[in-house]
N, C-alpha and C positions, 0 to 999 in steps of 0.2 A: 764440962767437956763430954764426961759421958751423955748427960741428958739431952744436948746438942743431934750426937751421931745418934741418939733413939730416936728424934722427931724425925731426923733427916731420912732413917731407916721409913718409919712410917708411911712417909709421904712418898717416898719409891715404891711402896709395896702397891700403895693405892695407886701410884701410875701406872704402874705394870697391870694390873687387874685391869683395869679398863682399857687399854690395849687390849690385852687379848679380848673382852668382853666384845668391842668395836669390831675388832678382826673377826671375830666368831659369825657376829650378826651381817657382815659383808657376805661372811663365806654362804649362809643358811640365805642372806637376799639372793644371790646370783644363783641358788639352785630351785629356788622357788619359781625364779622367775620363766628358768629352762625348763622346769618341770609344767608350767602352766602352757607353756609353747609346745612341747615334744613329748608331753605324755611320760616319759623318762624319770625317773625318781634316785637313777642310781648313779646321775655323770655329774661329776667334779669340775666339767671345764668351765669357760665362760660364755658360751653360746658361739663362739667363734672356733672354736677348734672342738674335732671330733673323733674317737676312736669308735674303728667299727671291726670287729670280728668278721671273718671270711670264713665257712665251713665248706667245703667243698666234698662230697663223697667221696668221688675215682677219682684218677687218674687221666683222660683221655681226651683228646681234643675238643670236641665241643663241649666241655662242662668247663676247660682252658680258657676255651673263646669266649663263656659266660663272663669268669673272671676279668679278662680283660676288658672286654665291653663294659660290665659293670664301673672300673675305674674310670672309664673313659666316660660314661654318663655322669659320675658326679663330676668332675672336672671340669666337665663344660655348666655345670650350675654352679663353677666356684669354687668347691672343692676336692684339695688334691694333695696327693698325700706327699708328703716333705714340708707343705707349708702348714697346711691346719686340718692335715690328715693324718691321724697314726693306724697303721693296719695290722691285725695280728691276724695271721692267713695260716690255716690248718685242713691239712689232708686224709680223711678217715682210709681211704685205703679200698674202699667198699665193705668194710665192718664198720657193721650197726653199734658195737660196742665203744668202738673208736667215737663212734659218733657223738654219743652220747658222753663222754669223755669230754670232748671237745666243747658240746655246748654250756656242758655243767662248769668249767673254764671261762669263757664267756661271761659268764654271769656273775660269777665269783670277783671277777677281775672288772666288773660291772663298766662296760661296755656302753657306748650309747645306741649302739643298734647292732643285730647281726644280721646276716647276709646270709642265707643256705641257698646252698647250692645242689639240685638235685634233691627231691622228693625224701629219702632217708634220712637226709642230713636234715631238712627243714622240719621234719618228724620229732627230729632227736632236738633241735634250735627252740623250735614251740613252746614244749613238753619242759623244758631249763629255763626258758624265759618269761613265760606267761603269770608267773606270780610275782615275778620280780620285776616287773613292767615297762622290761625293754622290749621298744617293738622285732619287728623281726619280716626283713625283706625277703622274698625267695626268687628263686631262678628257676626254667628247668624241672617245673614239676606238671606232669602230663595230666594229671585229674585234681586240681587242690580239692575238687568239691568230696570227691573218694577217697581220700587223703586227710578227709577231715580239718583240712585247712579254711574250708569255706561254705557256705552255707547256698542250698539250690539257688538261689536267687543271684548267687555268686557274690555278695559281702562274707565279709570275713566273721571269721569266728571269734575274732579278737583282736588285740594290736599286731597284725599281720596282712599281709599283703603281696602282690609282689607280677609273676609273668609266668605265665605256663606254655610249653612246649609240645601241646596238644599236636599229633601228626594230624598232616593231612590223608588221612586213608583213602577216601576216594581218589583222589589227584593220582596218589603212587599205584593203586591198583590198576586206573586206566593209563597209567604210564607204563608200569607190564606188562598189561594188554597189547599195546600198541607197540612194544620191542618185541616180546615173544608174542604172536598170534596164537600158538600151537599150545602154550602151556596148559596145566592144569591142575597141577598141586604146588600148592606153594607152603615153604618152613618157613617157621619160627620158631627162634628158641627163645626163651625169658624164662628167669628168674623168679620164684614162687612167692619168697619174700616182696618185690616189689610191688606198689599195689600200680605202680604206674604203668606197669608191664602189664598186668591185670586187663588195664581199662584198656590199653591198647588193643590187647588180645581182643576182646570183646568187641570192638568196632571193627576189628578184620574179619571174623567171622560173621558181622552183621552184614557187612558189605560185598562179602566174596563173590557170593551167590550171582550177586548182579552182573560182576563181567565173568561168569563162567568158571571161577577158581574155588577150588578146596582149600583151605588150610590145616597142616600137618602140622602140628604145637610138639615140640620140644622142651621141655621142663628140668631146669636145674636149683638145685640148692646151694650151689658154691660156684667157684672159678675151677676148681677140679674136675667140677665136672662136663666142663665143656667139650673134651676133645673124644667121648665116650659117646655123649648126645649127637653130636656134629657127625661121628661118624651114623649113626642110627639114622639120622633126618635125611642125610643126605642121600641115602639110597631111596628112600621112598617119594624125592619130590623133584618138581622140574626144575626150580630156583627156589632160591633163600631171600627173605625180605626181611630186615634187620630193624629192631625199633629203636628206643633210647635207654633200654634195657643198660643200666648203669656197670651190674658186672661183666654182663656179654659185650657190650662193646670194648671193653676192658682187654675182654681175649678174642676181638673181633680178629685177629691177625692169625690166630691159630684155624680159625672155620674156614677164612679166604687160602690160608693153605691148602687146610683140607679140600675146599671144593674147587679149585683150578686142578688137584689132581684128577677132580672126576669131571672136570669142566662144565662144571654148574654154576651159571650166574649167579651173583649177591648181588643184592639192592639194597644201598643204605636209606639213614632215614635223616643227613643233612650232612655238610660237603665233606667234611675231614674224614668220613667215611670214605667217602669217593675218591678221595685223595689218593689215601693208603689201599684202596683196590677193589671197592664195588664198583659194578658196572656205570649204574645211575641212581639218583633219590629226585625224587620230588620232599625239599625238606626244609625247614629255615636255615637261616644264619643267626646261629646263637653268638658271635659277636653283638649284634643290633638287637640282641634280644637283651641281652646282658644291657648294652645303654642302656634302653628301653627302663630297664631296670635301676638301674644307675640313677636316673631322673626322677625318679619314683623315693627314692632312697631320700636322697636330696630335699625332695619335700617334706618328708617328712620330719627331719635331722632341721632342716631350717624353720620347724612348725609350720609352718604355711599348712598341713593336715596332718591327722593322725592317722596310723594305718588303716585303722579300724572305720577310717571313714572314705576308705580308697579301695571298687572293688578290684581284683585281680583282673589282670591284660592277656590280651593271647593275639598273635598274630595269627591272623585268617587265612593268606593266601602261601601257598609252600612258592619256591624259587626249582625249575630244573637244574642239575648240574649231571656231566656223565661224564667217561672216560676213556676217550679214545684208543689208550696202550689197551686196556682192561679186553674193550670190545673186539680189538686185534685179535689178543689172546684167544679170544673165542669163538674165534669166527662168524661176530653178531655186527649188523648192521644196526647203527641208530637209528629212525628216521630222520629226516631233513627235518618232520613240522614238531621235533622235539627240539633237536639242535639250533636249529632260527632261533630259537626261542629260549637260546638256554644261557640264564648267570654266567657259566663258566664249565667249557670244556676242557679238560686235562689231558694231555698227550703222555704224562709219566706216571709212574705208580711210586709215591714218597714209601719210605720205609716208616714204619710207626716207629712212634717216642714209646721208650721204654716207660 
């Protein structure tokens, strides 16, 4: 009897081992197989379902819009979260430290792709994921080439890719021109830290010259220190033109305070600016930027490319949008051959999201 229950022991042991042996060799085909498609070395799923990290810098409507539009682009190729989308969505705050937090997360929790959003977040995403060899999409960043995201020729640096939010400077300059005639110095404030801010700067003062405007630069190191700057700029210039300066738009709500007390036009640089109380922007729509992106994403997550062989997008032309209450406010007329022509005129001033 005993030597009966020993064979029988036996022969179970060696069934079990080979199960798991078979399960093992399943698990290791189905990541090889994902890995030879997506480049990815670190996802668990079956090629049908996918978790993608969302980093986000700030806070504030158009980096919002990115997000949403980003869902909405993978959706329309398929993918969508509740069915064979898991999202884990994080908000650095506009700390770089947060940031970097957040991607080393990502990775850890190995991800099959992450998403940055905004220039510092795509910094801190790179920089966490580049040896771990999840790609890595972006949104929203105004120079990836200065950014070190991509390489002159505009290919990427790596498995990385994504859509930049380069302004159209010329368009907004000759759109100031043509509200204000009389101006002649124009602020900007941006952030030292950002290099996206950097590059902007540099194409405004490349271009100023041409329709007759100076630019007055404004420099902060933090969110504190906006309402110190704001006051200092605003004496010395005739309008404010506003970029995508991640933390200044942040506390765009405090400078549109300030400068309605001195009755100084703002000029955003795309619409949820305008919403909440700049005058006009010539600027995109980071919803359709964010798709744009979305789609991109998508290709990559279903192999059809790897990032690294997708260079970065950028839409070309900006969209008018301006603000009817705003220009009340101030006793500015639009023109007509802006307004014919414009996305979307707003009659009210939204209060910003906190």
């Amino acid at each position: 009897m005993r030597k009966s229950k020993k064979v029988i022991a036996v022969v179970l042991s060696t069934v079990m081992a080979m199960t798991m042996l078979g399960g093992c060799a399943s698990k290791t085909d189905n990541n090889s197989s994902k890995e030879a498609t997506s480049g990815n070395v670190n996802t668990e799923s079956n090629g049908d379902e996918y978790t993608i990290g969302i980093g986000q810098f700030a806070q504030h409507g158009s980096l919002d819009n990115c997000r949403e539009g980003f869902l909405a682009g993978l959706k329309e190729e398929g993918i969508e979260e509740g069915k064979n989308l898991t999202i884990k969505y994080d908000n650095a705050n506009a700390d770089t430290g947060t940031a970097t937090q957040i991607a080393a997360n990502y990775v850890a929790n190995k991800v099959d792709l992450i998403c940055g959003i905004a220039t510092p977040m795509v910094q801190s995403a790179y920089g966490a994921a580049k040896d771990a060899n999840i790609p890595v999409i972006f949104t929203a960043v105004t120079d990836p080439i200065l950014a070190e995201l991509a390489k002159e020729d505009k290919t990427p640096v790596g498995e990385i890719t994504g859509t930049s939010d380069k302004l159209p400077v010329k368009q907004q300059l000759e759109m100031i021109r043509k509200i204000l005639p009389d101006a002649k110095k124009i602020g900007i404030m941006y952030t030292t830290s950002e290099v996206n801010s950097e590059s902007a700067i540099a194409d405004y003062e490349a271009a100023a010259t041409e329709y007759g405007f100076e630019i007055v630069k404004g420099a902060i190191a933090t969110a504190t220190d906006i309402p110190l700057v704001a006051d200092d700029i605003l004496g010395k210039v005739d309008c404010m033109t506003n970029l995508t300066d991640n933390t200044v738009v942040s506390g765009l709500p405090v400078i549109l305070s300030k400068a309605k007390d001195k009755n100084i036009p703002v000029f955003g640089s795309e619409v949820e600016q305008v919403k909440i109380g700049c005058l006009a922007a010539v600027g995109l729509d980071y919803y359709e930027l964010g798709k744009q992106t979305g789609v991109m994403a998508a290709n990559v997550l279903k192999g059809e490319k790897k990032a690294s062989e997708i260079n970065f997008e950028i839409i070309e032309e900006g969209s008018f949008y301006g603000n009817t209450a705003v220009a009340e406010q101030l006793g500015i007329t639009i023109p007509s051959e802006l307004t014919d022509k414009a996305v979307n005129m707003f009659d009210t001033i939204e209060e910003a999201a906190e």
